[in-house]
N, C-alpha and C positions, 0 to 999 in steps of 0.2 A: 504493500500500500504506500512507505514511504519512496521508494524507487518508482511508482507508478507518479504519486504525484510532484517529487521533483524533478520528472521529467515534462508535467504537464507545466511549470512554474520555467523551467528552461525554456521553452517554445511560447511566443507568443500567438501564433497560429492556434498549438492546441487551445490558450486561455480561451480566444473569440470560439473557436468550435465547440469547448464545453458549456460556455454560458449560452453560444446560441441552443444546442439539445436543453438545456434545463429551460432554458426559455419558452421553447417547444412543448415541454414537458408541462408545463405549468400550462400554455394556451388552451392544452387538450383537457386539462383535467379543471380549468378554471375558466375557460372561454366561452361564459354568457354572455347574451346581446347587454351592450349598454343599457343600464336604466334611468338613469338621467341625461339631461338636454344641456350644451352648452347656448344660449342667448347672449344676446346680445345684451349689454347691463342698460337698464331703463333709468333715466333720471327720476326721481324722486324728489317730492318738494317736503315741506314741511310737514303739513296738513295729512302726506299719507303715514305717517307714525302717530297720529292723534286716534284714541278708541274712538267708534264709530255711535255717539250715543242721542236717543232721542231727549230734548231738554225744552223748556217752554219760559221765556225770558219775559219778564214784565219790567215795563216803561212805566215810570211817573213823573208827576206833576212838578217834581223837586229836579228836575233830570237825572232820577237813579236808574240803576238796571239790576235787577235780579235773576240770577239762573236758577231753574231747579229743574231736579229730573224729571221730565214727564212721567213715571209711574206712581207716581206718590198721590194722583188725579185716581181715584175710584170711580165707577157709573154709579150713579145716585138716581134716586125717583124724582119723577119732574115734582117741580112745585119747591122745591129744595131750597135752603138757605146757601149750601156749598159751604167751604172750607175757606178760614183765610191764609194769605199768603203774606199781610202785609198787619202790622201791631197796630192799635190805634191809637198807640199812644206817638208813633211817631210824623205823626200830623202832617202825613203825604197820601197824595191821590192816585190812583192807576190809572193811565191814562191809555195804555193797550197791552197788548201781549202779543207774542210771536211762536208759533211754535219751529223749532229747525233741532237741524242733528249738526253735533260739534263740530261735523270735518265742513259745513258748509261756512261759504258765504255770507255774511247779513251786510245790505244794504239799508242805512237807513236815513230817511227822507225828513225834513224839516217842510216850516208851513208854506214856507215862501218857493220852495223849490229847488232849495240845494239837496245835494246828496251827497252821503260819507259811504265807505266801507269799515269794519272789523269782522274778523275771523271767528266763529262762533265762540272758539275754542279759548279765545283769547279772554271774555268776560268769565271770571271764575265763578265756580259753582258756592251759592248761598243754603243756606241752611231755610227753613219755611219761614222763620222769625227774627232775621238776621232783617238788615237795613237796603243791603245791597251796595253797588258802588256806583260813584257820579259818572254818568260822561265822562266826563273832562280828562278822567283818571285813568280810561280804559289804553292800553299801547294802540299809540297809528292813528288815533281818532280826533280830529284836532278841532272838535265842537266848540265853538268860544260864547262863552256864557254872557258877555260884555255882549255882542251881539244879540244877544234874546233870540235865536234861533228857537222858535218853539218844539218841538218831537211832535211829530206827524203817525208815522206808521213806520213800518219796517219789513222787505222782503227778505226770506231766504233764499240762498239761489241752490238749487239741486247740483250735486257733485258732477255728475255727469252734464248738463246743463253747461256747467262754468268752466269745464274740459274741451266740449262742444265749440265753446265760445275764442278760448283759447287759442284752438289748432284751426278755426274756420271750417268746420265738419256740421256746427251746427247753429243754427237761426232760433233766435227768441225775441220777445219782445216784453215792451212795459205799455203799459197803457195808464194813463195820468187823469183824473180828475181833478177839476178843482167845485168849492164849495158853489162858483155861479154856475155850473154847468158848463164848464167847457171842458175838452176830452181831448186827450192826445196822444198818437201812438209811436214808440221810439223803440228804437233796435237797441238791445240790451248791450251787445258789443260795446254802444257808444261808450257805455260806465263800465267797460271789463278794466280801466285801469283809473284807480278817484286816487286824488294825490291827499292828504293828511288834512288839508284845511278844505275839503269837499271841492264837490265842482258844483255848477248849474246843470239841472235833468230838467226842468221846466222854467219857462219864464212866465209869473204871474202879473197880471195889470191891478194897477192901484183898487184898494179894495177889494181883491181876491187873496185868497187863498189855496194851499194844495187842501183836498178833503181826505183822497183816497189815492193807493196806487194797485195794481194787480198785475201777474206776473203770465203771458201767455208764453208755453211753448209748442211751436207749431208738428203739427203732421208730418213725416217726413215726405210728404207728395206737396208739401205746401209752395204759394207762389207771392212774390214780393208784397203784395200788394194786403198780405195776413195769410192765416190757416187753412180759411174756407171751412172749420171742423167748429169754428166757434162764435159764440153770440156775446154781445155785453148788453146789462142791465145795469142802468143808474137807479138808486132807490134814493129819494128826497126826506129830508127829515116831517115832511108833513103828511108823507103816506104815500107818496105820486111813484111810480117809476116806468120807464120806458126802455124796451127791448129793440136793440137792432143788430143789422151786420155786423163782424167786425169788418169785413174789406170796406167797410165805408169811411174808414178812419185808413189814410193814408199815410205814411212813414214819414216822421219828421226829426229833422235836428233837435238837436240840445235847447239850445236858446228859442226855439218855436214859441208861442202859445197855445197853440191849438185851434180847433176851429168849435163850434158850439154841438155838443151832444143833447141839454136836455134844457127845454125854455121852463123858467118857473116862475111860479106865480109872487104877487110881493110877497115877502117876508119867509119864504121857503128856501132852501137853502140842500146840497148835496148830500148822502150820509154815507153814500159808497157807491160800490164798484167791482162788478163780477162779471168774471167771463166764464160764459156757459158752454159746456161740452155740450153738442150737437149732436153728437154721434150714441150720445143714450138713448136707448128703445124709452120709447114714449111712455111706458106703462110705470117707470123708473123715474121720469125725470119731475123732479118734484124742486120749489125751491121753499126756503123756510127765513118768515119772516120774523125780525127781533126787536121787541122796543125798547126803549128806558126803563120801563119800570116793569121790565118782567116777563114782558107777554109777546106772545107769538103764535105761529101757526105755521104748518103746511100748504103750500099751494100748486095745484097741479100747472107746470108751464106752457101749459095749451091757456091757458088762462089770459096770457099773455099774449098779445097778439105781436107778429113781427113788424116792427113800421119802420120808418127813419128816423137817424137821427136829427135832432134840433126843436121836435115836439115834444108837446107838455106831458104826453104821459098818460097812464091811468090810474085808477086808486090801486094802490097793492094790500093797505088795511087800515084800519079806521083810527085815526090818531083820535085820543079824546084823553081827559085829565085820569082816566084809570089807567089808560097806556101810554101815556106820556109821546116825545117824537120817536122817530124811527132809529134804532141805528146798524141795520142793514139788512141785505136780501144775499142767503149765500142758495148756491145750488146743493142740493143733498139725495142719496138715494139712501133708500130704505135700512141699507147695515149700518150706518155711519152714525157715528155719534158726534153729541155738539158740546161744545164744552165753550161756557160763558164767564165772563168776569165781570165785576161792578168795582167802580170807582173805589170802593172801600175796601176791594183786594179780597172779595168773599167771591169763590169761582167754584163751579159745579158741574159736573160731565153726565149726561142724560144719553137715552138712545133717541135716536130720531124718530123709531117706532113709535114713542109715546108720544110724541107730539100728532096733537088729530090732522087729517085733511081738509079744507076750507076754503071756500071762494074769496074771490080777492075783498068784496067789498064785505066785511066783517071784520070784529074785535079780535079773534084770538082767544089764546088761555094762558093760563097763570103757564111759566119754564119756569121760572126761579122767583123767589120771595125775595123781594128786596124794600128793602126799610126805608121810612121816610129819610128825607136827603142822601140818599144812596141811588145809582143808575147804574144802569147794565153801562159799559163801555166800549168792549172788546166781542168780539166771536168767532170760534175758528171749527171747521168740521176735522174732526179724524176718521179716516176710511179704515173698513175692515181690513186691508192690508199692513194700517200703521200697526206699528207695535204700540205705540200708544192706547191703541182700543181695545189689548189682552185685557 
């Protein structure tokens, strides 16, 4: 054995000849197909190491913001007081809510027109009875309070959405209300990049205000001019609202104003802004209306007749001193649940089931119990597919 192998250690020929046999040796007895892939290495941004979690942010009147997780929301029976979210001793208002998942986007909108970004992920997570934190204080977000920029609303932008927007693979839009009825519709693109101290998403005329914003993303058969898949409905704080095309609302710059979506009468004033999927079987498509103090109802949107925009409307539900004004009209089908908040931070998650069906021109019925000087504020649907509606 030793004469054997110092003659293989004398010859460098035999060395290569015996590693190639062991080499061989080893292919036969170890040579399965590959089971992993080499790729190509993907860039990675921040946002894809953040957990992926549903959360529901509330805005107030002091300009705080609160995160909490959305499972801590139970379904309750209508008529409900709901839960608070906000102390009363800390003498602030809610002024809406958001619901988004931490790896998204949030865009949020002041009264005048500007628009900011922050990263969901970026506002920390609060406890139910914590204060939350300012504005001012959140990284990237360069709100100046010296300004009085009032808080308006706030969209989330879906991950894939803001991916889409990114690479030019895909088309979204905003559509802008303001409080006189004028309506406007802008390529989301335009805001894929807001520098720290906001840019201009609308230009409002003296006397106006933004009311509402809503976020459509198109069909991928879609053509410039909108979706073709969807409807908007303005709902007026005195009960009015009017359903029309979206392609009737043509794509506008930044600095635009708009052109008129819905005439109203004196002293009537915007209270939102929905775009309807069109492509729901009729027997489904339902929209649900919400007042101030509580009340609401189902309405089938055959109900609604399709017209143009710049008209007055028709009644959608009976404003009167039991229901106070309106503040909004979303679309809903039968699994979805809704979940409402009131200015005093008392929020409640109901099935839409319970809510009855009813013709436009009537009162409605008790959704949530709310106290004298308390109003509903905010409303948001969760679909059977959210995890929020486990």
């Amino acid at each position: 054995k030793i004469k054997w192998l110092n003659a293989v250690l004398a010859s460098e020929a035999r060395i290569y000849e015996l590693i190639k046999e062991e080499l061989i040796e080893q292919k036969d007895k170890y040579g399965d197909a590959r089971r992993t892939e080499i790729e190509e290495m993907v860039a990675l941004s921040e946002r894809d190491f953040v957990e992926e979690k549903e959360v529901i942010l509330y805005f107030t009147q002091r300009d705080y913001v609160k995160r909490l997780p959305a499972d801590i929301f139970k379904r309750q029976r209508r008529g409900g007081k709901g839960i608070a979210v906000i102390e009363k001793k800390e003498d602030d208002k809610v002024v809406n809510f958001i619901r988004a998942s931490t790896r998204e986007r949030l865009i949020i909108f002041t009264e005048y027109g500007k628009a900011y970004q922050v990263k969901t992920y970026e506002i920390l997570p609060s406890s139910r009875h914590a204060k939350g934190r300012p504005l001012v204080n959140i990284p990237g977000l360069g709100i100046s309070i010296e300004e009085r920029e009032k808080f308006v609303t706030a969209i989330a932008i879906p991950e894939d959405v803001d991916r889409g927007i990114e690479t030019n693979t895909e088309e979204a839009y905003l559509v802008f209300a303001t409080k006189r009825g004028v309506v406007k519709r802008s390529a989301l693109a335009k805001l894929k990049s807001i520098r720290s101290t906001g840019v201009v998403a609308v230009r409002t005329s003296k006397g106006d205000s933004l009311a509402d914003v809503v976020l459509i993303k198109p069909s991928p058969d879609s053509q410039d001019r909108g979706t073709g898949q969807n409807g908007i409905i303005l709902s007026s704080k005195n009960g009015k609202a009017i359903f029309f095309p979206e392609d009737e609302l043509r794509e506008m710059g930044r600095y635009a104003a708009g052109v008129r979506g819905m005439r109203l009468e004196k002293g009537d004033e915007i209270a939102s802004i929905e775009a309807l999927d069109l492509g729901v079987s009729k027997d489904k498509n339902r929209a649900v209306t919400l007042t101030e103090k509580g009340y609401g109802k189902r309405t089938k949107l055959d109900a609604y007749r399709e017209t143009h925009r710049g008209g007055k409307g028709v009644i959608s539900i009976k404003t009167s001193e039991r229901n106070g004004k309106v503040v909004c009209i979303k679309q809903v089908k039968n699994t979805d649940e809704l979940m409402v908040s009131t200015s005093d931070g008392m929020v409640t998650k109901i099935s839409v089931r319970s809510i009855p069906v009813q013709g436009r021109n009537t009162q409605g019925v008790r959704i949530m119990n709310v106290k004298r000087g308390e109003r509903v504020v905010a409303v948001d649907i969760l679909s059977a597919t959210d995890s929020t509606s486990k």
